[in-house]
C-alpha positions, 0 to 999 in steps of 0.5 A, spaced: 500 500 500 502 506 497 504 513 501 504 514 508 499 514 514 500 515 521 497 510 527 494 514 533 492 509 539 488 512 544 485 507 550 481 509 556 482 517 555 490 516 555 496 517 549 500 511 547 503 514 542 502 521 539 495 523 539 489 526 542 485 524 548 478 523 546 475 516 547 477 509 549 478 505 541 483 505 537 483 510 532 488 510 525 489 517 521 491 516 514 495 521 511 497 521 503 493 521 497 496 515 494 493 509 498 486 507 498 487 501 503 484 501 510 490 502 516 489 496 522 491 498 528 496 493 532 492 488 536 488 489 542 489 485 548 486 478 547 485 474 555 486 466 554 480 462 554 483 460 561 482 467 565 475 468 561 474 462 564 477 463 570 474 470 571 466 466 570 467 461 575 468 466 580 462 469 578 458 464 577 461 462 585 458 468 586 452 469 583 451 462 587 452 466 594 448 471 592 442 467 590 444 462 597 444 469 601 437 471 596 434 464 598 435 465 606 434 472 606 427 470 602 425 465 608 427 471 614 423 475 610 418 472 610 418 468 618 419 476 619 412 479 617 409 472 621 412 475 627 410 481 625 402 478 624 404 474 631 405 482 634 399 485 631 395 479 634 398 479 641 398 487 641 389 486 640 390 481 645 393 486 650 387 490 648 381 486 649 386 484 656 385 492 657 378 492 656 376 486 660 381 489 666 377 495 666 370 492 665 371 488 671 374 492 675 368 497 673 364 492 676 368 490 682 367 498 684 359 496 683 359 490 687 363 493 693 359 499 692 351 495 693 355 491 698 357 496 703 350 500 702 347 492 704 351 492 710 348 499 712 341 498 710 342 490 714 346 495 721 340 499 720 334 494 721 337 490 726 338 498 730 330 498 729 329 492 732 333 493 739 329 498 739 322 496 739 325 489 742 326 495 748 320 499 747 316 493 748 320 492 754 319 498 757 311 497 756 310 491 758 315 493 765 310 499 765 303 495 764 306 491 770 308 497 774 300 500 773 297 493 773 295 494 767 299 488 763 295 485 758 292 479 761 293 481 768 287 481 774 288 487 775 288 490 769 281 486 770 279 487 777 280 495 777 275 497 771 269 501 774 263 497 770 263 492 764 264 496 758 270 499 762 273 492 763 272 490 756 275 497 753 281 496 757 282 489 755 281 491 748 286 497 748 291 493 751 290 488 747 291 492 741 296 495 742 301 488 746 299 486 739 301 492 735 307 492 737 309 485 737 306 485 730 311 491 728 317 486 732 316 481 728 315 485 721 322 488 723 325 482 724 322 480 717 326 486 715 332 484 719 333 478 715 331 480 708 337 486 709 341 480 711 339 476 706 342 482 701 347 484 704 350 476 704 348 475 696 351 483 696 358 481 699 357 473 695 357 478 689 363 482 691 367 476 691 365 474 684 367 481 682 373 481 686 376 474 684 374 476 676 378 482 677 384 479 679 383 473 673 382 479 668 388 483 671 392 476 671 390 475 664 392 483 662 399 481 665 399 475 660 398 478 654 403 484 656 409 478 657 406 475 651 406 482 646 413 483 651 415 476 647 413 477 640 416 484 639 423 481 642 422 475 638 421 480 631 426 485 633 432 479 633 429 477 626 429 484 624 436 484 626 438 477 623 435 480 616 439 486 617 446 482 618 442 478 612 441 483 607 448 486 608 451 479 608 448 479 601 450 486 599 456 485 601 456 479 596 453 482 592 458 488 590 464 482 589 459 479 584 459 486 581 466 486 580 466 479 579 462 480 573 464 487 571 471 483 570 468 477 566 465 484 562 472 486 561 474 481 559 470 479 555 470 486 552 477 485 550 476 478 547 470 481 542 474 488 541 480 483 538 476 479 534 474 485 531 481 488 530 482 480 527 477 481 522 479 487 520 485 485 519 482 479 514 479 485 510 485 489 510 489 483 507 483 481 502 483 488 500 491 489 498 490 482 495 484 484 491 488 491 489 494 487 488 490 482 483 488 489 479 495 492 479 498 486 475 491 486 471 492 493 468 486 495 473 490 501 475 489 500 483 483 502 483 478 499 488 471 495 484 464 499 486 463 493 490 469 492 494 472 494 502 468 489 505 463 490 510 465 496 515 466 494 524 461 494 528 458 501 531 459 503 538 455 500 542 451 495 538 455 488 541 451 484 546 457 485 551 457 492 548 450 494 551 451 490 557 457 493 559 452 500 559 447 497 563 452 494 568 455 502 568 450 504 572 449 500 578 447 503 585 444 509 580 438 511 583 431 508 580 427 514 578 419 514 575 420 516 568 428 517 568 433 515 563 434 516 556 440 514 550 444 519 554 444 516 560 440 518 567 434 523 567 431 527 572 424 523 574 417 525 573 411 525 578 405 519 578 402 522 583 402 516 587 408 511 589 413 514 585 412 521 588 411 519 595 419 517 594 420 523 592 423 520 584 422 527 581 427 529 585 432 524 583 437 522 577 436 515 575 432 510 571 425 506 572 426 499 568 424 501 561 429 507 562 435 503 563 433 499 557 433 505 552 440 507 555 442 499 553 441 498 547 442 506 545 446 504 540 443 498 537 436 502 536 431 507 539 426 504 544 420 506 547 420 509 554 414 504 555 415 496 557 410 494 553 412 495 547 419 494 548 416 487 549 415 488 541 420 492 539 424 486 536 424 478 536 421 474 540 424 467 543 421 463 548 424 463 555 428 456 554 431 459 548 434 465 553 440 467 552 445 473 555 442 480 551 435 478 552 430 483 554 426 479 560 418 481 562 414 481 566 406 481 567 400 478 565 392 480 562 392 487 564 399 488 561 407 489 561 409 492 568 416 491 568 422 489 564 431 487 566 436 486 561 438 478 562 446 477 563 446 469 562 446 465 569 440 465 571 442 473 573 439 480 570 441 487 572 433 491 572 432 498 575 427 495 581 422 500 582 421 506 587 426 507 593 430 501 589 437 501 586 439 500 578 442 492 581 444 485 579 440 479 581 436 472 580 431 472 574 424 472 577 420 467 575 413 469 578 409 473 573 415 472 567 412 473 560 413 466 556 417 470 551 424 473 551 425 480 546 432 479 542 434 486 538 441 483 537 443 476 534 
């Protein structure tokens, strides 16, 4: 190939050789009028298929770790909302205890109350009755006295005529008889006031004794509840050293994968740069058949092969910008080509969490900065789902959109990373992450936009 060309390489944004610092690929300047042919950078580092291999299995070891910690951490969640079920129980339980507390011990003061106004009414009847036992006493020691006691002689012998002598007898009759009737009534009196105050006083022990069991039962339901929340904070706090155990985990599969990424990466940018070394070659030969035909060295309509692949449109290439934003905040509406936007209000869950507010994605959002440099996606799930061929699930492969929802539509979406893993923007509060594919609710149909 004839006149000259000057190679400039520039990776990761530093000089290898003279030039200008603006990217990470290998960029040729070709000076000269003379040649045609395509200049090809020198090789990219190409990793052995023992450290692609290497760097995998520490993935897949942690991705195991990470779905062992997820599976754990699933099973401690949900033993954590029974304790917590448990919590409210025993707390609605304490509750009843309490107001069965106070209804009895709203009846016992009651009890007491008719117990202590039967034992007055009881102590005022028997004063009545020692004082007509004494008044009768006192008339009859006075009849005596006068001669006059009913049935006496005297009272008889002393009557001036027959008629006075029965008018005597009649009055005293009447009124030994009043009185004696009037003792026996209050006697009568005394023993019903007794009979009210020991039924009053039984009463009072029955309430007394319910009042005791009902402050015993509130004991019990207060050590019960005093038991189901210690028992749901030490959970809570076994979730915690859980969730940051898996966390932890986690961030070394991130960096496990990003590794496999980098990797990978290297491989796929090498196996570029040997196909374009094919077409090089192809093309001198080609050009070099045409010299020694007469051809003048000029390349046919139809030569030069078919051009490298654009930026961004691998697979690995679209998982790599995924990958890129992990931790990024999830924000309702957020993400474009570009990368993160600012949120927007839903008025309702994204709002409460203040997405508005934030710089990030929601699902459909990361998608779009994904595959930015495949082809232009809708900011909406359900026709991402659409958006390109679809494959059942067990044909998923590394690169597959993954969905999720059912007759009322698509709600989500998560770009597979092969290995029963996925990176997804969760929902509200959330964080751009990578984990284990959810079954529950996955659409049968996988969405392939490269391959």
């Amino acid at each position: 190939m004839s006149g000259r060309w000057l190679v400039v390489v520039v990776r990761r944004g530093r000089v290898l050789r003279r030039g200008l610092t603006v990217g990470s690929f290998a960029l040729v300047v070709l000076f000269g009028a003379a040649g045609t042919g395509l200049a090809v950078p020198p090789p990219p580092p190409n990793p052995s298929d023992s450290e692609l291999n290497s760097s995998k299995a520490a993935a897949n070891e942690k991705a195991g770790e990470v779905g062992k910690l997820t599976n754990q951490l699933a099973q401690a969640e949900q033993k954590l909302s029974s304790l917590q079920d448990d919590v409210e129980l025993k707390q609605e339980q304490a509750m009843k205890a309490l107001v069965d507390l106070q209804s009895a011990q709203d009846a016992a003061g009651q009890a007491e109350d008719a117990a202590k106004s039967a034992r007055t009414q009881a102590d005022a009847a028997a004063g009545a009755i020692e004082k007509a036992r004494q008044d009768l006493k006192e008339f009859a020691a006075a009849s005596f006295e006068q001669g006059s006691t009913v049935g006496s002689i005297s009272a008889y012998l002393t009557s001036d005529s027959p008629k006075d002598l029965l008018a005597r007898a009649q009055i005293l009759d009447s009124i030994g008889g009043s009185r004696l009737n009037a003792l026996d009534r209050l006697q009568q009196a005394q023993t019903d006031k007794s009979n009210k105050d020991a039924a009053a006083r039984k009463a009072l022990d029955v309430a007394q004794q319910k009042q005791e069991a009902a402050r015993q039962a509130k004991s019990g339901a207060d050590a019960a509840q005093a038991d189901a929340v210690q028992a749901q904070q030490s959970q809570a706090s076994q979730n915690q050293q859980l969730q940051a155990s898996k966390s932890s985990v986690e961030q070394q599969l991130y960096a496990a994968q990003s590794k496999v990424n980098g990797l990978q990466g290297q491989r796929q940018r090498y196996q570029d740069w040997v196909a374009q070394k094919q077409r090089e070659d192809e093309e001198r030969a080609r050009q070099a058949a045409l010299s020694s035909s007469g051809g003048g060295g000029r390349p046919s309509s139809g030569g030069g092969g078919r051009p490298s692949p654009a930026a961004g449109s691998s697979i690995e290439s679209v998982i790599a910008r995924a990958l890129s934003q992990l931790g990024r905040p999830y924000a309702w509406g957020g993400g474009n080509g570009s990368g993160p936007t600012r949120g927007i209000h839903d008025g309702g869950v994204a709002d409460m969490y203040g997405d508005y507010r934030k710089i990030g994605f929601d699902c459909s959002g990361l998608m779009i900065y994904a595959f930015a440099g495949v082809r232009s996606l809708p900011h909406y799930s359900g026709y991402q789902y659409t958006s390109g061929r679809r494959v059942p699930l067990s044909q998923m492969r590394r690169g597959d959109m993954l969905f999720w929802g059912g007759s009322g539509g698509i709600h989500h979406v998560a770009l597979y990373l092969g290995g029963g893993q996925m990176v997804e923007a969760p929902q509200s509060g959330s964080y751009v992450r990578v984990t284990a594919v959810r079954y529950g609710g996955i659409m049968p149909y996988a969405t392939r936009l490269i391959g």
